[in-house]
N, C-alpha and C positions, 0 to 999 in steps of 0.2 A: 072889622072886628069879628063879626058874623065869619067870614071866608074863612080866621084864623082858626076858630074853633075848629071848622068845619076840617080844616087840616090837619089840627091836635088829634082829633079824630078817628080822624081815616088813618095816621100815623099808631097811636093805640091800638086800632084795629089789626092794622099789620102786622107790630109788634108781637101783640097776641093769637095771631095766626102764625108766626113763626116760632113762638112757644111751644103750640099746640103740635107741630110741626115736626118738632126739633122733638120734646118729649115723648110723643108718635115714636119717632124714631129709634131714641132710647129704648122702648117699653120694649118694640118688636126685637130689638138687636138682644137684648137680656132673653125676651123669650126666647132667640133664634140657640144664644149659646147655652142658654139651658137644655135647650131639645139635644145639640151635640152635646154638651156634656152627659146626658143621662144615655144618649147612645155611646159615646166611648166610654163609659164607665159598662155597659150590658157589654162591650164586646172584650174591654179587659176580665171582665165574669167571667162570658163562655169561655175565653183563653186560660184563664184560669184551671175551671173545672177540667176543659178538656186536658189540660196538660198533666191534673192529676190521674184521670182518666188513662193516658194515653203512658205512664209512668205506671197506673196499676196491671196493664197491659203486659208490661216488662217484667213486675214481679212474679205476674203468672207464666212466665214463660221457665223465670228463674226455677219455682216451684216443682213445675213441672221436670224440668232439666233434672233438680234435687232428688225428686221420688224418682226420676226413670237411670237415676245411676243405683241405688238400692235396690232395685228391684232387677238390674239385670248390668253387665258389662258391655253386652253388645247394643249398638243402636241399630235399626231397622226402621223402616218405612210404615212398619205394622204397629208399632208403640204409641202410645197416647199422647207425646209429644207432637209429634207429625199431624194428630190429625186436626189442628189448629181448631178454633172460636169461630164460630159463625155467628151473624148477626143478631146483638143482644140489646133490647133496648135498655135506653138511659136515659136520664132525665134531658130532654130539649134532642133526642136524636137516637144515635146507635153504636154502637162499639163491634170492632171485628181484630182477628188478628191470629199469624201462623206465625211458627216458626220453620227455618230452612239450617239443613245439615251446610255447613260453609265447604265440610271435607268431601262432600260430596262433588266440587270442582278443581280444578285445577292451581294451587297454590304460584303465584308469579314468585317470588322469595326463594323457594324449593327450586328455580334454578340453578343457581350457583354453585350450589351444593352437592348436586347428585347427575350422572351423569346420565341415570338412569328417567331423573324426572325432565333431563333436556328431550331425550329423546322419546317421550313421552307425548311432550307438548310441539313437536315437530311434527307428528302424528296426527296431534288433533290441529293443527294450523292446515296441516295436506289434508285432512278427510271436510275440512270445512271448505276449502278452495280459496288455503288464506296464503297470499306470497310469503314465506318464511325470513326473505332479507332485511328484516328487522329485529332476528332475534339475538344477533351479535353487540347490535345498538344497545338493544333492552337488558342483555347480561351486565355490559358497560355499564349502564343505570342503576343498574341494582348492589355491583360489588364496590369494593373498598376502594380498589386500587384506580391508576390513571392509565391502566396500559391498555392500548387499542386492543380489539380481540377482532382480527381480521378473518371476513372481506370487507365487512361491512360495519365493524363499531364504531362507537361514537363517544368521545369525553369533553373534549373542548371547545368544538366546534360549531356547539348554538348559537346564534345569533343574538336570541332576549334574554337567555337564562343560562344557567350551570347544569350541568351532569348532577345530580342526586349522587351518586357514589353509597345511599344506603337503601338499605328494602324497603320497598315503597310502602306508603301508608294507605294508599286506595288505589280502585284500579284506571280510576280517571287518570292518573299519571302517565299511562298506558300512550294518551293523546299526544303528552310530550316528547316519549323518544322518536326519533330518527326514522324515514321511514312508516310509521303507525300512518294512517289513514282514519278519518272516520269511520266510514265502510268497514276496513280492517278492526275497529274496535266493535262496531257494534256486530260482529259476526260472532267475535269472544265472548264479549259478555257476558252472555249465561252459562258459561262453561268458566271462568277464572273469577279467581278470589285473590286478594292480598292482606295475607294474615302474617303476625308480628317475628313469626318463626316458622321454621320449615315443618311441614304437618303432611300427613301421611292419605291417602283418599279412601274412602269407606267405601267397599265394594258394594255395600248394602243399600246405598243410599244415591251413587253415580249412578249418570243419566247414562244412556243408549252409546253416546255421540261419548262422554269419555270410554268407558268402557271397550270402544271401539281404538283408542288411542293407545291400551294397554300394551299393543302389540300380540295378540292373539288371535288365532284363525277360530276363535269359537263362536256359535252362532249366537247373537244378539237376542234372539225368542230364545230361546233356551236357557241364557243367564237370566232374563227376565223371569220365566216360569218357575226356574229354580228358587229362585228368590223370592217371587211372589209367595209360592207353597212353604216354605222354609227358609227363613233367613239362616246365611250363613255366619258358623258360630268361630270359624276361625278361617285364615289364609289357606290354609292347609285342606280345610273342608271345602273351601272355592274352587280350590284346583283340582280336588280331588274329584266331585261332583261334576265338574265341565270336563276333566278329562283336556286340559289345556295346558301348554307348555309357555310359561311366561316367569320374566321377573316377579321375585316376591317384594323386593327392595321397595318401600312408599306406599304398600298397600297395608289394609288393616279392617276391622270391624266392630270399632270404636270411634266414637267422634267426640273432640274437645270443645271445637269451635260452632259456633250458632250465631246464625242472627235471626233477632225476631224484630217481626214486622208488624203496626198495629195501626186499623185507623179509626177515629173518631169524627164522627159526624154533628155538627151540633145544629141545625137548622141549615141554612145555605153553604155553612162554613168546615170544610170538613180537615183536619190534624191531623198529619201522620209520623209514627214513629219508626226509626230503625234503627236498633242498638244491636252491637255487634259482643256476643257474652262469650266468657269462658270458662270451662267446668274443668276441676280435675279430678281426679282418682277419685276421690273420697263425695265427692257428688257438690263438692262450694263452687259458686259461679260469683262471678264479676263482669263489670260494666266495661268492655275496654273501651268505646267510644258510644256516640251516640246523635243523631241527627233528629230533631224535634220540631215542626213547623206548619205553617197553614198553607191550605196548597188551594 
């Protein structure tokens, strides 16, 4: 009788160690998802704020863009747009952010179109040390039709995908035609853009290395000095000034197209923006696209 208790017991006891146990368990697993819940609720916040953040970034560019067509027609390097945000703080970090002339590069689109912007960008593919048998592929890619453009186009004969047949939307597409190389893209790069229509290049605003592509024997320190001292007010005033013989066809000293660029920092986690804007005549701008994320 004695032993049986002695059993009931030690059986209760165990019981109630497995209670304690179990409940133990409970307690800590509630506490565990409450700490992740309060942590992903703080980091949907900072995404939050930063994205407002990172969106009011955009509007000042738009602003910007708004007041620098009223106040003048030409764009230049010297305007207050250019000279972008430096590091401003913000609650939980800091905010920064430029804008970039887009016509300041080389248009991929504006192929097709001009015979003058082919031979343009043959120019700047030879002064980079880039092999050009790719750019019959790449006209392929970008026009309408299906017909080879020999030595070297390409329509049908991918392997994973299809010829595009329209103007590209970005210049990563670049990776897909025929021929592109890595190497060969990121040699481009900072020199091409692919904007929605064919757009003209701001002499005010092109680098060394296009500039060099125009086809003119004029000395590169000398368009720079020129331009540094005095932006030019027309096509007419560029060639007159360098004293240079070149097509006028694609050139100009105005810019439509922009994109600005903006980061947010919020403690370890820093959001960056790059929306791609356009202004016309009258100084209104628009969102054509827009990339927003944690990097």
């Amino acid at each position: 009788m004695l032993s049986s208790r002695r059993k009931q017991r030690g059986l209760a006891l165990l019981m109630a160690l497995m209670i304690v146990v179990i409940a133990t368990t409970i307690a800590v697993s509630i506490i565990y998802e409450e700490k992740f819940t309060i942590r992903k609720t703080g980091h949907i916040y900072r995404m939050d704020r930063a994205n407002l953040y990172a969106v009011g970034l955009e509007d000042w560019a738009r602003i910007y863009l708004r007041e620098d067509r009223q106040d003048s027609t030409v764009d230049s390097l010297d305007e207050s747009w250019a000279s972008g945000i430096p590091g401003l703080p913000i609650e939980g970090g800091y905010l920064n952010g430029y804008l970039e002339d887009e016509q300041a590069k080389f248009n991929l689109n504006s192929l097709v179109i001009s015979e003058v912007a082919l031979k343009r960008f043959e120019r700047l593919c030879d002064n980079l040390g880039v092999e050009g048998n790719f750019i019959p592929a790449l006209m392929d890619w970008i026009d309408e039709d299906f017909d080879i453009r020999y030595p070297d186009g390409m329509e049908e004969n991918y392997e994973s995908y299809r010829v595009a047949n329209r103007e590209m939307a970005d210049i990563s597409e670049l990776l897909l035609v025929h021929n592109v190389t890595p190497e060969i893209y990121d040699k481009l790069k900072p020199y091409i853009t692919a904007l929605p229509t064919p757009t003209t290049l701001n002499v005010n605003t092109m680098s060394e290395v296009i500039f060099q592509s125009l086809g003119s024997e004029g000395e590169v320190s000398k368009f720079i000095e020129e331009r540094d001292d005095n932006p030019y007010d027309s096509i007419a005033d560029f060639i007159e000034r360098l004293q240079i013989p070149l097509e006028e066809e694609g050139l100009s000293v105005d810019t439509k197209f922009f994109r600005a660029h903006g980061q947010v920092v919020q403690g370890e986690q820093v959001f960056k923006l790059t929306s791609l804007l356009y202004r016309d005549d009258k100084g209104n701008t628009i969102v054509l696209n827009r990339t927003l994320g944690q990097f």
